[in-house]
C-alpha positions as CSV (number, residue, x, y, z in Angstrom):
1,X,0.0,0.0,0.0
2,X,3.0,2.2,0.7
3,X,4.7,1.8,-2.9
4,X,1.2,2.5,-4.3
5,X,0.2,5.8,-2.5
6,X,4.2,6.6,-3.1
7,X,3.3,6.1,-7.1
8,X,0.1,7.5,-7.0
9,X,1.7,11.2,-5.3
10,X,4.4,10.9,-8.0
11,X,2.3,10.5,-11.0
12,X,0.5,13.6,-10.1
13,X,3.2,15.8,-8.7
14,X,2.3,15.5,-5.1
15,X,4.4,16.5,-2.2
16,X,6.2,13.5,0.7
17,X,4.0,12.7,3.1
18,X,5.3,13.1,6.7
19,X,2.8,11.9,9.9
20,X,2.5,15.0,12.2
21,X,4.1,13.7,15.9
22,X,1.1,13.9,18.2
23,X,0.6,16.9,20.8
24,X,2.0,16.9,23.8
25,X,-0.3,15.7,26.6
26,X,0.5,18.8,28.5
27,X,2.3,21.7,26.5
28,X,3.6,24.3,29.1
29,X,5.5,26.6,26.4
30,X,2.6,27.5,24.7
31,X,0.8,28.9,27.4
32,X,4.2,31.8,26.8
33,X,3.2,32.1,23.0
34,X,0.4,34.6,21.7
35,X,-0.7,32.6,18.8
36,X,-2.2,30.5,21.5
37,X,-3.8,33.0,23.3
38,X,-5.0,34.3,19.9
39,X,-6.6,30.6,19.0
40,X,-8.5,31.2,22.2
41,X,-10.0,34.0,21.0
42,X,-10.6,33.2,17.7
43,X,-12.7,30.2,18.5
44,X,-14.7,32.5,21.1
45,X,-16.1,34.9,18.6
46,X,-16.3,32.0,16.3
47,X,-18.7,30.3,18.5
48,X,-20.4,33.4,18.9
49,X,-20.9,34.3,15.5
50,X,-22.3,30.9,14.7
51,X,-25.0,30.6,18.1
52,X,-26.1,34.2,16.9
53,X,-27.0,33.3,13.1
54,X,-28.4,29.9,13.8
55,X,-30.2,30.6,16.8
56,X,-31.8,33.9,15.4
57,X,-32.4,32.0,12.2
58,X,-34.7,29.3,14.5
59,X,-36.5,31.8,16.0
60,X,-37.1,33.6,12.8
61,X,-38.6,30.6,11.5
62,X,-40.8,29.8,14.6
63,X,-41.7,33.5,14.3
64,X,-43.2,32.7,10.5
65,X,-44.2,30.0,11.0
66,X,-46.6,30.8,13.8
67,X,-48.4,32.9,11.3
68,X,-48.2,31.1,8.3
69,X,-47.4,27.1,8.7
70,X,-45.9,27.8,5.0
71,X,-43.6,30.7,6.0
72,X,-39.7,30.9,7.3
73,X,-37.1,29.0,6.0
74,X,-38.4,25.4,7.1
75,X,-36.1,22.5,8.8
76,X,-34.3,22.8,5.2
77,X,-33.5,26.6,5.6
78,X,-32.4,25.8,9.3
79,X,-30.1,22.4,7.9
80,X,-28.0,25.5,5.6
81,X,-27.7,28.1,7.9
82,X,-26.1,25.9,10.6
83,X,-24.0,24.2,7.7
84,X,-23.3,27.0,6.0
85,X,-22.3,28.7,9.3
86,X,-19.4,26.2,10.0
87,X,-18.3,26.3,6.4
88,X,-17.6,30.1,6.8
89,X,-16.4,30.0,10.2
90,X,-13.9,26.8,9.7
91,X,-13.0,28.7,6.5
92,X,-12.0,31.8,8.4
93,X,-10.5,30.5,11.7
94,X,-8.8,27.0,10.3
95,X,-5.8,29.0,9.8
96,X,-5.5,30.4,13.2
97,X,-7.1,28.0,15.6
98,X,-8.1,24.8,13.5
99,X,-11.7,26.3,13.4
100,X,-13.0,23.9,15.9
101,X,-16.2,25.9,17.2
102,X,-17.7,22.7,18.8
103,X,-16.1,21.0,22.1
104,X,-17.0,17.4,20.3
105,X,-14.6,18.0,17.5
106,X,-12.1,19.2,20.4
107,X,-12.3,16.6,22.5
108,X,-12.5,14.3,19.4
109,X,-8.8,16.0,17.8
110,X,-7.5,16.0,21.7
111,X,-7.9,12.4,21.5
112,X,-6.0,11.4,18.4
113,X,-3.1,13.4,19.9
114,X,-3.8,16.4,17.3
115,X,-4.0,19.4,20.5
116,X,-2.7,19.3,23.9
117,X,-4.9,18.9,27.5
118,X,-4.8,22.5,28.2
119,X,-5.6,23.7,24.5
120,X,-8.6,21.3,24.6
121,X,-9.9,22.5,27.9
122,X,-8.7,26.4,26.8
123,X,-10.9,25.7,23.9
124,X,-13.7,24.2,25.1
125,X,-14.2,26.9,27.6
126,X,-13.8,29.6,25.3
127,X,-16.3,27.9,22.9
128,X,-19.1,27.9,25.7
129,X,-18.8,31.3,26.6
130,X,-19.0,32.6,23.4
131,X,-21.8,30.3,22.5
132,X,-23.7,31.7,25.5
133,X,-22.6,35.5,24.8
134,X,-24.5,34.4,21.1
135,X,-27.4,33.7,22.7
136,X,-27.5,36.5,24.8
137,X,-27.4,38.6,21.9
138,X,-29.9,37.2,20.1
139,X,-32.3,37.3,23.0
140,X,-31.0,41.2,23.2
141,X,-32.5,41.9,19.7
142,X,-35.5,39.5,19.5
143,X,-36.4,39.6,23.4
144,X,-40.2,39.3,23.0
145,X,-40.0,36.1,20.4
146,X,-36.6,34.3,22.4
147,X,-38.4,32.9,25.0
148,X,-42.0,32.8,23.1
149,X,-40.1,30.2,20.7
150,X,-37.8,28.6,22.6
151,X,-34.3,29.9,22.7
152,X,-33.4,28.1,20.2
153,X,-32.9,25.7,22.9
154,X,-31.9,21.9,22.5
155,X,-34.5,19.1,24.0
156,X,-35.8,15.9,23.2
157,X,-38.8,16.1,21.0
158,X,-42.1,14.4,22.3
159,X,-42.4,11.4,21.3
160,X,-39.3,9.6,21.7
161,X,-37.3,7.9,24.0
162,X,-34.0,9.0,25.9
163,X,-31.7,6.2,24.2
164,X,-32.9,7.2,20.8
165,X,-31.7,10.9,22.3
166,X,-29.0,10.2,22.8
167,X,-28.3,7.4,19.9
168,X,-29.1,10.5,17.6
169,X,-26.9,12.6,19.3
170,X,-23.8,10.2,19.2
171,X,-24.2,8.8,15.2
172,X,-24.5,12.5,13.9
173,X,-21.9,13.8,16.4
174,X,-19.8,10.3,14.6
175,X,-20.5,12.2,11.4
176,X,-19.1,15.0,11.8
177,X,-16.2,14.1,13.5
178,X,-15.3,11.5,11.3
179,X,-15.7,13.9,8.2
180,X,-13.5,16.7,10.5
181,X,-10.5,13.7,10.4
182,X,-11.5,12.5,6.9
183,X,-11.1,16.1,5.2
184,X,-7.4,17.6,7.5
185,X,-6.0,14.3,7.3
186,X,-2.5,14.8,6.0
187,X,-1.9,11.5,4.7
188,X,-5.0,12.2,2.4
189,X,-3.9,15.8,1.4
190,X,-0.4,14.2,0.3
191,X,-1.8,11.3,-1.6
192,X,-4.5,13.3,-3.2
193,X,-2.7,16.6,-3.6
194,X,-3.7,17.0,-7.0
195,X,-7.3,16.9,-6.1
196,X,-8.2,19.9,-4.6
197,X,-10.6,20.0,-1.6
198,X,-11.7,22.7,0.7
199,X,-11.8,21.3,3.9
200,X,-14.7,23.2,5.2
201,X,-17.0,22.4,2.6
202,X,-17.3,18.8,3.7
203,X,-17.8,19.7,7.1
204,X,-20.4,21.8,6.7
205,X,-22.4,19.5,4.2
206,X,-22.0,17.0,7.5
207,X,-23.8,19.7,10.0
208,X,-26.1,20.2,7.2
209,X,-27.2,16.5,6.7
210,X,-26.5,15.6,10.0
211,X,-29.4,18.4,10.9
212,X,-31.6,17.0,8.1
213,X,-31.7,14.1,10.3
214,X,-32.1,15.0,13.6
215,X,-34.2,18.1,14.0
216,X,-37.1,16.3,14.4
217,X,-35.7,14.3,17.5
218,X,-33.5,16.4,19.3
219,X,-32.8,20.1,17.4
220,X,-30.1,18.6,16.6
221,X,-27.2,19.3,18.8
222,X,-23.5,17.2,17.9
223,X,-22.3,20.5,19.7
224,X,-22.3,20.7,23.7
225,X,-21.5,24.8,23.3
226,X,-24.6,25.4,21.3
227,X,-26.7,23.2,23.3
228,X,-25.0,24.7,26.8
229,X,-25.1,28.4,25.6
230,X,-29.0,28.1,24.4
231,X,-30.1,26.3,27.3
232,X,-27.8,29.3,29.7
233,X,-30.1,32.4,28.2
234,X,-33.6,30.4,27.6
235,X,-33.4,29.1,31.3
236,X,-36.2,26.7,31.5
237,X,-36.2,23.4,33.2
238,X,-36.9,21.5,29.9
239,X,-33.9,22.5,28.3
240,X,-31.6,21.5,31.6
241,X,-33.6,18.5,31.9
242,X,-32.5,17.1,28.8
243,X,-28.6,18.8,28.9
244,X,-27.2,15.8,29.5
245,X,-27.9,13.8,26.4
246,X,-26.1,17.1,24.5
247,X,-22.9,16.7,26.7
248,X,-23.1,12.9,26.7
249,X,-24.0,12.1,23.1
250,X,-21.7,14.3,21.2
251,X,-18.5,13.5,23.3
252,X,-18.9,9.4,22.9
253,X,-19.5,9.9,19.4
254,X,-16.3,12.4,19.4
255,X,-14.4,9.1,21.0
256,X,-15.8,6.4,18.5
257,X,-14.7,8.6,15.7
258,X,-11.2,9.2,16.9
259,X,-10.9,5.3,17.5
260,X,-12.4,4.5,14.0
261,X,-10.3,7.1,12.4
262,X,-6.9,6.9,14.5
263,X,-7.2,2.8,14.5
264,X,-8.8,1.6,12.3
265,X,-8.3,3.8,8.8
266,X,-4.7,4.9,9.9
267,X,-2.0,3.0,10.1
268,X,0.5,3.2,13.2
269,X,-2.7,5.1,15.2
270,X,-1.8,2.9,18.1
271,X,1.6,5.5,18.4
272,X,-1.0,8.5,18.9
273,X,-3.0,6.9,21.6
274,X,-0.3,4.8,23.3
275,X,1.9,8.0,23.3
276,X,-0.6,9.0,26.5
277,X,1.8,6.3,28.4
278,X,5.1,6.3,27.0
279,X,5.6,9.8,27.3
280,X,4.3,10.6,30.6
């Protein structure tokens, strides 16, 4: 397989491929550099920027809706704005932070050795609070239809049952974390260098079909910031009730996508996850 993906990147010009070593578990000299501190932020207004489009874009709809069951966007208009969201804000931030804007795919790429403990957790914190500074706009500017709609708030449609919850929650979450891995993978860039592929653009046609899917069970979540920062401003018991299967869900489907991806489509993954022992 070597000699043929070797070949295969010679035939068509592309570069030598060379398997990033895995991040350090804990990495205390970038905590000293600004281009950290700078990811940070980036992935806060990121998270904010998407939670204020998507969430004002579910109210508008409810709005419309309300008054004409054939007005708004529909569950197809809401699919593209959360999809087409991620495309631009991956797009924009990939550069500068990895454009993770979702703890899921954090915890998934800390997993596979791709960021370090503290940039996970860095990350993951800055991605709630900026999800539930979104929010909090949105409710600024649409205060008398936030709470008559919802919030925009994740919960578990009547009707079904906790497992299929949280099952939803963890095979669309397994989407999009696999197709996060699938589209930066290196090894793929290398051998297919002569195929050019925007890695956004898959990733948001995941959130988009992934939301296809799921809206009529859950709201879809596959992001415990969005989920976290809705249920923060909209504040009703409903929405905390049913947190859990949002936190849960998306990080077990983070972890089977990791394995899948790091084990079982890479080879040598076991250096990535065994590196946790060795080196510490």
């Amino acid at each position: 397989m070597g000699k043929d993906i070797e070949v295969g990147a010679a035939e068509h010009g592309g570069r030598d491929y060379q398997d990033p070593p895995p991040a350090p578990l804990i990495d205390v000299e970038e905590l000293g550099k600004w281009s950290f501190y700078r990811a940070i932020i980036a992935e806060f207004v990121a998270t904010l920027l998407f939670l204020y489009v998507t969430v004002l874009t579910v109210i508008g709809y409810k709005s419309q809706s309300a008054a004409d069951e054939c007005g708004g966007v529909g569950i197809l208009g809401i699919a593209w704005a959360f999809g087409g969201m991620i495309f631009i804000l991956v797009y924009c931030t990939a550069g500068i932070s990895g454009g993770h804007i979702n703890p899921a795919v954090t915890f998934g790429l800390f997993l596979a050795r791709k960021v370090s403990l503290v940039r996970a957790v860095l990350y993951m914190v800055a991605q709630c609070l900026g999800a539930v500074c979104g929010c909090g706009l949105v409710k600024a500017f649409q205060k008398a239809y936030y709470v008559r709609y919802g919030g925009g708030a994740n919960e578990l449609a009547d009707g079904y049952s906790t497992g299929t919850g949280v099952a939803a929650e963890i095979i669309g979450t397994f989407v999009l974390v696999y197709t996060v891995f699938a589209a930066t993978d290196p090894k793929r860039n290398a051998r297919d260098s002569h195929v050019p592929v925007l890695a956004p653009l898959p990733i948001g046609f995941a959130v988009f079909m992934v939301h296809l899917a799921t809206i009529p069970i859950t709201g879809t979540g596959i992001n415990p910031a969005r989920s976290f920062g809705a249920a923060v401003i909209y504040g009703k018991d409903k929405a905390w009730d049913d947190q859990w299967i949002f936190w849960v869900g998306p990080f077990v489907g983070a972890a089977i996508a990791a394995i899948y991806h790091q084990f079982v489509l890479r080879a040598g993954s076991s250096k990535s996850f065994g590196s946790f022992k060795s080196s510490y």
